[in-house]
LUMRO-537618 format. One record per atom (N, C-alpha, C): residue number from 1; x, y, z; chain. Coordinates in pm, whole numbers. Layout:
n;px;py;pz;chain
NUM;X;Y;Z;A .
...
# end
This chain:
n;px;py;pz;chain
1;10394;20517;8102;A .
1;10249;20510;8124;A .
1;10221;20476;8269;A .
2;10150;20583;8351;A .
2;10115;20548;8487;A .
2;10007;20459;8494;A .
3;9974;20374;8555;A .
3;9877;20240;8585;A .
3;9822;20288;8693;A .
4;9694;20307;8717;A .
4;9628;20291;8847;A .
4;9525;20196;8890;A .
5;9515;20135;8998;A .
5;9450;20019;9085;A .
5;9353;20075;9137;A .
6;9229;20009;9093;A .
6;9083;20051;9169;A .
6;9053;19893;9230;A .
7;8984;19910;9350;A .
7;8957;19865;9424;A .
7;9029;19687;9489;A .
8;9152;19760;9539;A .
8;9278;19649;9556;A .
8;9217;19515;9580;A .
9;9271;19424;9571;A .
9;9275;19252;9597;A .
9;9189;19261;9726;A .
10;9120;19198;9744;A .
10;9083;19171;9886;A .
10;9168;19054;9940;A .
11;9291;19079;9995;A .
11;9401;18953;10010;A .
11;9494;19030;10141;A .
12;9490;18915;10227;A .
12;9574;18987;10374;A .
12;9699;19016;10316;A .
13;9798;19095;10392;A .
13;9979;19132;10417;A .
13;9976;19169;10244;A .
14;10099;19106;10213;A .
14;10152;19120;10087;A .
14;10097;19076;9976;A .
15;10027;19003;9950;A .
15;9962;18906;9921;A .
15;9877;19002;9800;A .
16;9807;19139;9886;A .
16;9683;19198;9836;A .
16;9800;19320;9721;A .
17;9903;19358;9716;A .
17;9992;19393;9685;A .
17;10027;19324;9571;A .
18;10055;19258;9602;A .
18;10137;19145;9484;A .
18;10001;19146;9357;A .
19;9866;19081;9409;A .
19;9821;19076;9304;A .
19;9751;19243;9209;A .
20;9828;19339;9310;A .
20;9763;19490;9253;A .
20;9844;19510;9149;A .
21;9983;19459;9159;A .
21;10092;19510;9089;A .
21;10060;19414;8965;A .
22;10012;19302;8991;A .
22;9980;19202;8893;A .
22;9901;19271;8805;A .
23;9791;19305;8835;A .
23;9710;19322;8749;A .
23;9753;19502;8664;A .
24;9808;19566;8750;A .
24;9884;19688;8692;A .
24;9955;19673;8551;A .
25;10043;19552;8592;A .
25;10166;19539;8504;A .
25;10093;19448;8368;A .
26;9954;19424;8368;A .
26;9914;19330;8307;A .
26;9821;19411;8181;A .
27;9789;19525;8268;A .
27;9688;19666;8183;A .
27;9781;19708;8141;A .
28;9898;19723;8136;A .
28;10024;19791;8102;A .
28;10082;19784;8015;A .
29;10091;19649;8018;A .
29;10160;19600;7916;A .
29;10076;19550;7794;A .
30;9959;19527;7821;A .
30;9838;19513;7711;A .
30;9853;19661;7640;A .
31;9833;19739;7698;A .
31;9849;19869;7616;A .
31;9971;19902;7523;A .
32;10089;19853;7619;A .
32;10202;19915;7534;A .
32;10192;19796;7424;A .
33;10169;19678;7448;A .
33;10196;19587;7351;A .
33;10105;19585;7204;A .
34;9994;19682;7242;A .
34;9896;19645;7118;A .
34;9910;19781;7067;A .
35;9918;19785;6901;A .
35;9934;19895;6811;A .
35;9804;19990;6817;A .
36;9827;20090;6835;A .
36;9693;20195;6787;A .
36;9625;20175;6946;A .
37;9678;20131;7046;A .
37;9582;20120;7154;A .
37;9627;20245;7250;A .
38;9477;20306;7281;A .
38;9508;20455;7347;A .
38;9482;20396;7505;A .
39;9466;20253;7552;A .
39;9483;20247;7742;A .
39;9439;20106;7691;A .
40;9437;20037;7846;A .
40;9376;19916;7874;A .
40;9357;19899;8022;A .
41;9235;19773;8045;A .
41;9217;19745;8172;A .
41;9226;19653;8200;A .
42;9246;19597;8348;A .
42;9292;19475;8384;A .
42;9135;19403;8427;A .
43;9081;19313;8532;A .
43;9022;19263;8606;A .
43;9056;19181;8656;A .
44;8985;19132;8800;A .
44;9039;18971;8813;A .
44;8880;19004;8962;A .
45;8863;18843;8965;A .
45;8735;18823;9023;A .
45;8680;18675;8993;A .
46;8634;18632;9078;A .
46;8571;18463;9124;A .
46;8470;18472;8999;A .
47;8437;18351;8950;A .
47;8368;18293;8848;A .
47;8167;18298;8881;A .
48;8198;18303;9066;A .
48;8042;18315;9122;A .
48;8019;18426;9150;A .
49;8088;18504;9140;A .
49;8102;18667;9181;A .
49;8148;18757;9076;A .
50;8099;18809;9006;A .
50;8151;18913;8909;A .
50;8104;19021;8899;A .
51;8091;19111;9061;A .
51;8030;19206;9081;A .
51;8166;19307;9150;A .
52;8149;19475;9056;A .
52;8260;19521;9100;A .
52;8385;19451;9155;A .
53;8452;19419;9078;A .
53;8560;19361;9093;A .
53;8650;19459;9073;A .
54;8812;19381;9147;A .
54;8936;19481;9158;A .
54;8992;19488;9046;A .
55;9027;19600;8991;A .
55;9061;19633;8854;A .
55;9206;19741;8836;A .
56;9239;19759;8746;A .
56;9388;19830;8690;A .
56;9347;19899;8589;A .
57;9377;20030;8571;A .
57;9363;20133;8466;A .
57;9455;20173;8424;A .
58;9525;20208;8278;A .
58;9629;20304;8247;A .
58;9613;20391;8249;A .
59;9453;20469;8205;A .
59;9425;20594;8253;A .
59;9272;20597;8366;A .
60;9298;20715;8428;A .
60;9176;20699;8532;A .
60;9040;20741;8461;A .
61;9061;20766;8321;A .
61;8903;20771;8250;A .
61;8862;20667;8207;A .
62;8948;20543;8207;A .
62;8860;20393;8175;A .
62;8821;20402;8262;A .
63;8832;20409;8428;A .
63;8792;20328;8513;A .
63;8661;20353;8481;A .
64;8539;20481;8436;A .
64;8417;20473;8435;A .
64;8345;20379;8350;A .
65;8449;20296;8235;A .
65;8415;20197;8117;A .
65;8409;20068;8197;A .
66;8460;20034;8335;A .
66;8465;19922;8444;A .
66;8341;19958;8482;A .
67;8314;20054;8553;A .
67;8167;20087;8676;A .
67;8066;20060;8586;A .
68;8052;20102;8487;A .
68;7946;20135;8361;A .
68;7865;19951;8351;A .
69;7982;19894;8353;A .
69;7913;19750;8312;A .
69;7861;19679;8406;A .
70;7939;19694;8547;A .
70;7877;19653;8641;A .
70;7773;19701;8709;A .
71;7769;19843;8688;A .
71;7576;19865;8728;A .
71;7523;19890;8676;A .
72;7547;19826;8526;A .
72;7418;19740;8375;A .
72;7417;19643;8378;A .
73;7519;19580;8419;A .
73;7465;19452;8420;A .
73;7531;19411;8244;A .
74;7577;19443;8191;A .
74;7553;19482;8053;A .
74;7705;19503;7992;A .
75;7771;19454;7864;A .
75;7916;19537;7828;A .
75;8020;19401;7816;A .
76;8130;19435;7755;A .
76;8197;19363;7688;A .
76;8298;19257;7795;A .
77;8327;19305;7929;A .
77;8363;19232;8028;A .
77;8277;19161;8077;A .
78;8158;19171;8089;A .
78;8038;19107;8077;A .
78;8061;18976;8001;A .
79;8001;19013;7895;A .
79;8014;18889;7782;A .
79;8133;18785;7802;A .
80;8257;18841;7806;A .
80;8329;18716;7810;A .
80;8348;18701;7892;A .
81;8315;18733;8013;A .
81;8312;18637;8157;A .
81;8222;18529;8106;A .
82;8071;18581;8051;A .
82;7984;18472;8048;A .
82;7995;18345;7986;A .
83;8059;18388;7827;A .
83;8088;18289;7747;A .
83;8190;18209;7750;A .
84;8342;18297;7815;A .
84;8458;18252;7788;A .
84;8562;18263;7720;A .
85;8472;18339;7602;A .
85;8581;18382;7467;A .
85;8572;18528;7438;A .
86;8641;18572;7406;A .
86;8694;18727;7360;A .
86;8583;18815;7296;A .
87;8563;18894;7327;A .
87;8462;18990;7262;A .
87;8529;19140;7193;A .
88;8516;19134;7128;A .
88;8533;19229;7025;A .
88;8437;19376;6956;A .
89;8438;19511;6970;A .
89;8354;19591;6917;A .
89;8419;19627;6825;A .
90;8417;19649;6685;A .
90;8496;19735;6634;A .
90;8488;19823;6569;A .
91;8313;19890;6622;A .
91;8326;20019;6579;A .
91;8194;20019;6681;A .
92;8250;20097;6814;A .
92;8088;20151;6904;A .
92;8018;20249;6828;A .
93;8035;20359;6727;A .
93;7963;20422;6713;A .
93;7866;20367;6670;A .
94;7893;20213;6587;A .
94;7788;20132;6533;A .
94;7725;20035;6576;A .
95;7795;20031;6710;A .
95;7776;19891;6776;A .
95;7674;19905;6902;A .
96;7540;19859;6903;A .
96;7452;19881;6979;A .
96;7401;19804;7092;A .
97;7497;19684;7109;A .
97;7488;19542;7211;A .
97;7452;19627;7325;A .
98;7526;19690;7381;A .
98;7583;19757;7539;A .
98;7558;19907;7566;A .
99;7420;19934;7572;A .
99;7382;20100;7546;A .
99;7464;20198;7645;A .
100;7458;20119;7733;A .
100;7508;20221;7865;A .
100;7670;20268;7827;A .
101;7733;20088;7805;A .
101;7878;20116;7798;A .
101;7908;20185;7669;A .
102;7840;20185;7587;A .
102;7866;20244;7445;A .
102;7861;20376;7503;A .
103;7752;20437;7540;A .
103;7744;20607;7554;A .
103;7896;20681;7613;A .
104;7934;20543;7782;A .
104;8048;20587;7815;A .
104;8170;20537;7738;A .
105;8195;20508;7672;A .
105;8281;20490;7542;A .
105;8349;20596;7510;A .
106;8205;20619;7396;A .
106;8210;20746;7291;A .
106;8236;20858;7342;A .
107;8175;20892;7471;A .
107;8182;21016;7532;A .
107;8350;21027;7592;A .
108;8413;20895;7621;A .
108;8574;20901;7650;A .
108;8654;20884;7507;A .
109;8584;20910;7401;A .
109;8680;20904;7274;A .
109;8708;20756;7263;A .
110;8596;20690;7288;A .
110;8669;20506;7227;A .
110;8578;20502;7130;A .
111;8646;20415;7025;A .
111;8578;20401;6925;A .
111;8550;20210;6932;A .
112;8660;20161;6975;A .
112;8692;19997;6978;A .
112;8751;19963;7114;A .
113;8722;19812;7112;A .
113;8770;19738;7220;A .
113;8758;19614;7190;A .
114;8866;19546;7264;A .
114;8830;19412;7241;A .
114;8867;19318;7390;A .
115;8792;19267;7473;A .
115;8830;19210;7615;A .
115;8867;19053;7593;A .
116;9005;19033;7628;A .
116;8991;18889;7667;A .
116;9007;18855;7760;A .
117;8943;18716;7805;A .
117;8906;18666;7906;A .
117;9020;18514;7936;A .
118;9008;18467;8053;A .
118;9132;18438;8106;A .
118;9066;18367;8283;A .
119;8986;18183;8248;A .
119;8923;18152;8352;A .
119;9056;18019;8417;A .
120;9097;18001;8579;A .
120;9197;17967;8610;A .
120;9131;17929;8736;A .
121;9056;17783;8780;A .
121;9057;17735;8899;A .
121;8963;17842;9007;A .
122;8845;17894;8914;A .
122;8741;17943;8973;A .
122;8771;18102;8957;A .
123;8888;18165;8957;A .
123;8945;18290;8951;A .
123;8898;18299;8772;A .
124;8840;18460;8782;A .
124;8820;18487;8624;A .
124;8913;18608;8564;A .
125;9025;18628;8496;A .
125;9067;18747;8502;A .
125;9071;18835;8335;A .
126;9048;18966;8336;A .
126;9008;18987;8184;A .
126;9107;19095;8183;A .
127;9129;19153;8040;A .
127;9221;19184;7980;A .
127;9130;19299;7875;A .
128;9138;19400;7860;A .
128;9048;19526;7784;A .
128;9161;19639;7704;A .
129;9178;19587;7595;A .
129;9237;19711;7515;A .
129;9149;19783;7448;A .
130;9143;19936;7421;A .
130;9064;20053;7394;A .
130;9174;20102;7308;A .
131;9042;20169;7171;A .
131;9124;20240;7057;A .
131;9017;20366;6986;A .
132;9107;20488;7015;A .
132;9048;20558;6935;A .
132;9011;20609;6837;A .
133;9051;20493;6705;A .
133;9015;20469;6609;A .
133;8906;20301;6592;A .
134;8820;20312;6511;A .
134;8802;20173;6476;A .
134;8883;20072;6456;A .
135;8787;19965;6453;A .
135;8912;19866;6393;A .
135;9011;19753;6476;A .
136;9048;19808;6574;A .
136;9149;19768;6728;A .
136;9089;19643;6779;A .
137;9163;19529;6729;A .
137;9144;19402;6742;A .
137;9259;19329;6786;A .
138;9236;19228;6905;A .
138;9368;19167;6960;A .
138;9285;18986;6952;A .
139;9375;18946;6900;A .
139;9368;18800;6871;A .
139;9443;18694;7021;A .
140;9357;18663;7073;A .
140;9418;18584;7224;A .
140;9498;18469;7170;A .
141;9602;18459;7234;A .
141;9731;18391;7197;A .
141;9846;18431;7084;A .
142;9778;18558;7045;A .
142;9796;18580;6893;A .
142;9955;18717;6913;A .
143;9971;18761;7053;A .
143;10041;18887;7096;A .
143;10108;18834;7262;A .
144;10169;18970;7256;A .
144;10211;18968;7382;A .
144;10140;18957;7509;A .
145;10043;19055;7504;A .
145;9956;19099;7577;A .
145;9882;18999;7610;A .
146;9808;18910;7511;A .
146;9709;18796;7554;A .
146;9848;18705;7631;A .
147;9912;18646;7629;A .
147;10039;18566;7675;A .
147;10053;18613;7802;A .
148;10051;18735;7821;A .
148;10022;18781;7972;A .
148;9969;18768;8061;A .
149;9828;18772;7970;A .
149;9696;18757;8070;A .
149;9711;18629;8092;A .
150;9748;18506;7986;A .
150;9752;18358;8032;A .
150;9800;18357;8161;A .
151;9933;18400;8178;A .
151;10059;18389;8292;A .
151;9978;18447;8405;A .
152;9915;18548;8396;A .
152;9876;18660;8534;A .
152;9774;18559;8608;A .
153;9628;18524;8437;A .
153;9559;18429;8518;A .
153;9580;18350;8663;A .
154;9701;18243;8548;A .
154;9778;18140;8631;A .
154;9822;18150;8715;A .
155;9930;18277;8776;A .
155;9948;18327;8842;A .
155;9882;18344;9027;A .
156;9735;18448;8932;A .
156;9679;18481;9089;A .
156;9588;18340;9098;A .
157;9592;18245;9045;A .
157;9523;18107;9100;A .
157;9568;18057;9155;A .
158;9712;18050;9146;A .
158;9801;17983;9194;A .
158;9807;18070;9315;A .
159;9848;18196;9351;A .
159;9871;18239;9467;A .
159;9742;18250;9603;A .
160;9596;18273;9483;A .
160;9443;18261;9560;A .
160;9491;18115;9656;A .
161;9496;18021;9548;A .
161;9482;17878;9630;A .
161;9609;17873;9742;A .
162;9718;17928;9713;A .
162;9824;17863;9861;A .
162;9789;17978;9916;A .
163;9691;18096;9952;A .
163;9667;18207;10058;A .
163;9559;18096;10115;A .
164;9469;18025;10050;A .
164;9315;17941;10088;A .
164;9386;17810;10210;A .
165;9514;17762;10140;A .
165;9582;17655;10218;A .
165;9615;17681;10315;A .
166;9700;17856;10332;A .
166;9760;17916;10412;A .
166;9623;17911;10563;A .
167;9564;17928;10474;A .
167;9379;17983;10601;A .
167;9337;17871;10652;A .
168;9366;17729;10632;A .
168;9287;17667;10644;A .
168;9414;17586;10732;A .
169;9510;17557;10742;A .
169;9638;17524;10814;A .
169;9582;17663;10916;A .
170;9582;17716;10906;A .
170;9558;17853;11043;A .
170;9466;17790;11117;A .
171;9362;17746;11027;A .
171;9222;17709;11142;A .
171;9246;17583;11222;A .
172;9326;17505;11146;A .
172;9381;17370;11211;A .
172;9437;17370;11337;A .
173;9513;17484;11300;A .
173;9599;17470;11438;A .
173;9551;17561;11534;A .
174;9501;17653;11519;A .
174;9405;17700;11632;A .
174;9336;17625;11665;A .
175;9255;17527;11604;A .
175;9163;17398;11669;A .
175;9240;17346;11755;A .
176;9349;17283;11690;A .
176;9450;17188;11778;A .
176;9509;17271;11907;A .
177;9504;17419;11892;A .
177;9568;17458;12019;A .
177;9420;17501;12104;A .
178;9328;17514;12034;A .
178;9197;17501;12156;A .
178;9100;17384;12217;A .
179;9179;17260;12113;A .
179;9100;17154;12180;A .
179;9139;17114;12360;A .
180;9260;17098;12383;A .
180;9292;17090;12533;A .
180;9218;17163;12616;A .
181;9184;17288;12616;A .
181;9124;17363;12722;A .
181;8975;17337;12682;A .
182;8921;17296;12583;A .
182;8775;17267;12529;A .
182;8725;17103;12632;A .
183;8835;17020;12598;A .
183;8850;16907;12669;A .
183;8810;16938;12842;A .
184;8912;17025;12877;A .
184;8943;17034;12991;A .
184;8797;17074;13080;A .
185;8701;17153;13015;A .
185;8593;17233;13020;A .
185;8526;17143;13026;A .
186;8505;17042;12911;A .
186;8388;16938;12930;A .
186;8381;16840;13032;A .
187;8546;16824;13087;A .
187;8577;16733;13223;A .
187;8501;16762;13309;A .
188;8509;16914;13340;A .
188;8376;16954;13451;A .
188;8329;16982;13420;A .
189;8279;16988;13338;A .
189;8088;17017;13327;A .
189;8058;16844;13373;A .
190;8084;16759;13304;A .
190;8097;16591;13326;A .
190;8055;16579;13464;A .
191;8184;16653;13565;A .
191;8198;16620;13708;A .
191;8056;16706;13802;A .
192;8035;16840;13757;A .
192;7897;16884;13790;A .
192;7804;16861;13769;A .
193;7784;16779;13648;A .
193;7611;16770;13611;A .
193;7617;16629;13608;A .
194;7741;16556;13636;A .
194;7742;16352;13608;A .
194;7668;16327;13494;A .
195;7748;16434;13363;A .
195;7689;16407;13217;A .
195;7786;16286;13167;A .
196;7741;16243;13032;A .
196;7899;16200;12962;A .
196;7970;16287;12881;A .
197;8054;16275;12781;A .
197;8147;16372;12729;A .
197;8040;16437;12637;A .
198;7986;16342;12528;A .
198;7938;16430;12443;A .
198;7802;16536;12504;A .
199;7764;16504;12598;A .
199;7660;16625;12620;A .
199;7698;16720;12680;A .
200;7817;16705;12801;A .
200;7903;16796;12806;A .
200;7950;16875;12685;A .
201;8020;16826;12533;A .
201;8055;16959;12443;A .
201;7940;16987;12407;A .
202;7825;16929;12368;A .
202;7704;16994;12367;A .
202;7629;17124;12377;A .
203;7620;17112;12534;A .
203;7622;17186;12630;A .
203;7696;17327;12657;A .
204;7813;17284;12633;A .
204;7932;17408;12629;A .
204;7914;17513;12478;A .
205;7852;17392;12410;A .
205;7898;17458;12277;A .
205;7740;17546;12282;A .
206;7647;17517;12320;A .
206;7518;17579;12349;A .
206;7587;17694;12449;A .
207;7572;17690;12532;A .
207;7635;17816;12590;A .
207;7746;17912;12532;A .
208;7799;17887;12479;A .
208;7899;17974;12389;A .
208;7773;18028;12281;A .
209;7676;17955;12212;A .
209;7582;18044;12153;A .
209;7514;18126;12170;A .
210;7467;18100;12352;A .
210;7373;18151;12427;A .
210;7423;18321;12509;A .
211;7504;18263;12520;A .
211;7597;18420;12584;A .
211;7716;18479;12467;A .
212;7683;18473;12328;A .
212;7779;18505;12220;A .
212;7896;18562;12247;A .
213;7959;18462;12343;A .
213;8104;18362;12347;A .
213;8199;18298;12266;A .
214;8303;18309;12205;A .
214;8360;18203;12129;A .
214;8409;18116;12257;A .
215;8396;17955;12153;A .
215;8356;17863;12233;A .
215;8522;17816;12307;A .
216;8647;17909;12262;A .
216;8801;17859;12365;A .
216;8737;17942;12470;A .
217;8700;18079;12448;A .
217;8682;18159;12573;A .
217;8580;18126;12652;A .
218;8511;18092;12677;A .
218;8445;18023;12747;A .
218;8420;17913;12800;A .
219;8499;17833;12750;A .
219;8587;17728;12782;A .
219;8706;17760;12899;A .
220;8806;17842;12811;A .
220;8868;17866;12916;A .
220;8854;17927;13095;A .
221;8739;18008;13060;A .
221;8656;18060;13163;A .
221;8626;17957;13299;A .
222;8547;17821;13192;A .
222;8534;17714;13285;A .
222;8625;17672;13348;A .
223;8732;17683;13294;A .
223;8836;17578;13368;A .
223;8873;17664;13406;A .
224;8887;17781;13404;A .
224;8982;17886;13540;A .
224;8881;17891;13652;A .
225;8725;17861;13646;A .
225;8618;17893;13807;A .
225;8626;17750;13797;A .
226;8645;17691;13730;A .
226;8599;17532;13810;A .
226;8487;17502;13782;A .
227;8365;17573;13689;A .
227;8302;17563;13679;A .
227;8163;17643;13725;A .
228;8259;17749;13844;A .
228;8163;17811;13917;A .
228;8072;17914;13922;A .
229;7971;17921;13957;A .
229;7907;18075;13929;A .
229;7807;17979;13733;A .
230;7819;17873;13688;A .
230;7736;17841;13604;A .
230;7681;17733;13648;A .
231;7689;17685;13720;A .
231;7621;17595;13778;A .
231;7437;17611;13754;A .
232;7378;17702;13753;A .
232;7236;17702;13786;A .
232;7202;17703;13599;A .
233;7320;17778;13540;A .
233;7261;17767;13394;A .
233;7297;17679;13345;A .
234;7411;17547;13363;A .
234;7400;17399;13308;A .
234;7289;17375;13321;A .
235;7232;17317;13450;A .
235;7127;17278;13463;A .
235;7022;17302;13391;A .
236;6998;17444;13340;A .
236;6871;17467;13280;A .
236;6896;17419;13116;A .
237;7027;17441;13100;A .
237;7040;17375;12965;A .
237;7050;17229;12964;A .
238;7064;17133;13045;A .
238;7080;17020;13078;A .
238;6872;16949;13061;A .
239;6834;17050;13138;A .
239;6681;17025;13184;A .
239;6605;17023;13045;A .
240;6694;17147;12959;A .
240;6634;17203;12840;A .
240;6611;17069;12726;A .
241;6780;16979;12769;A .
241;6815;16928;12649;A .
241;6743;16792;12701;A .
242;6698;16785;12835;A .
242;6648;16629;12842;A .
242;6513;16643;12779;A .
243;6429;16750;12791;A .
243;6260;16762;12734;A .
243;6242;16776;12598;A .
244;6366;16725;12489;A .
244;6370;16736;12353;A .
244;6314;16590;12318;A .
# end
């Protein structure tokens, strides 16, 4: 059974990879694992955000049973994002909750579905087996397939949060390697305008807004002229900030 990935991880390097294959191997195996099931779909997506999210198909005619719900607003991935617990149709021809997703259903030969849901440290990830008979019911915890989705959950939470750690150790140390020349910048501005420190970063940091600058480069700027050639626009920001 070929698996295909609509709209990959939004996740830098390998990272966005890892969780495509995740969620591939997760539609995949929901399908092969559940009796009478003609495909399944994956999801995964933030708990504040559950708009078009990145998804896994076994065949590329679910993917329109994904789009369908998200621009209704409406449909069985729907529901148990909202509630939490598993939703079940088990017979659309009869089942009238979800007009939109029902029409695209029936018209792809589904008769049943049942989505479980799978919430992990703000990450929401769901699980969709489809049957073209009635009836096609998966009990969460109850199979392989739900046991999966537990693990996958867990999984991309676990990997979301050490990519979030990864980003935030990045920003650290770029701080730490731009505070010296930030320092160095406010020394003279200090020595030109006979400010103290803090209105000096002030100041700097106003000008980095003012000429949409990031505030190392322009920094660094300072300390390579010495300060020169801004001299007339401290002042006016200096003049600016005393008439507050």
């Amino acid at each position: 059974m070929v698996t295909h990935t609509l709209c990959p991880v939004d996740e830098p390097g390998d990272s966005q990879g890892s969780s495509a294959r995740s969620l591939a191997n997760l539609a995949d195996v929901a399908a092969r694992c559940t009796p009478e099931s003609c495909g399944a779909t994956a999801t995964v997506t933030t708990v504040e955000a559950a708009d078009d999210p990145p998804a896994a198909v076994t065949h590329p005619d679910l993917s329109s049973l994904i789009s369908v719900q998200w621009e209704s607003g409406e449909g069985p991935i729907r529901a148990a994002l909202a509630t939490g617990h598993p939703v079940t149709s088990d017979d659309l021809l009869h089942d009238d909750r979800w007009p939109a997703y029902r029409t695209e259903a029936l018209e792809a030969g589904v008769r049943s579905s049942t989505t479980l849901p799978y919430l992990r440290d703000g990450l929401a990830v769901t699980v969709t087996v489809y049957g073209f008979r009635p009836g096609l019911t998966v009990e969460a915890g109850d199979c392989a397939a739900a046991a999966l989705g537990d693990l996958a959950a867990t999984g991309l939470a676990r990997d979301r949060n050490y990519r979030r750690a990864l980003a935030e150790v990045g920003r650290l140390d770029a701080a730490l390697r731009s505070r010296p020349v930030i320092d160095q910048a406010c020394g003279i501005m200090m020595y030109v305008l006979g400010c103290d420190a803090d209105d000096a970063f002030t100041m700097l940091r106003r000008l980095s807004q003012r000429t949409n600058r990031k505030l190392h480069d322009l920094a660094e700027g300072v300390v390579r002229t010495r300060g020169r050639g801004l001299e007339r626009e401290l002042r006016m920001l200096r003049e600016e900030r005393s008439t507050r």
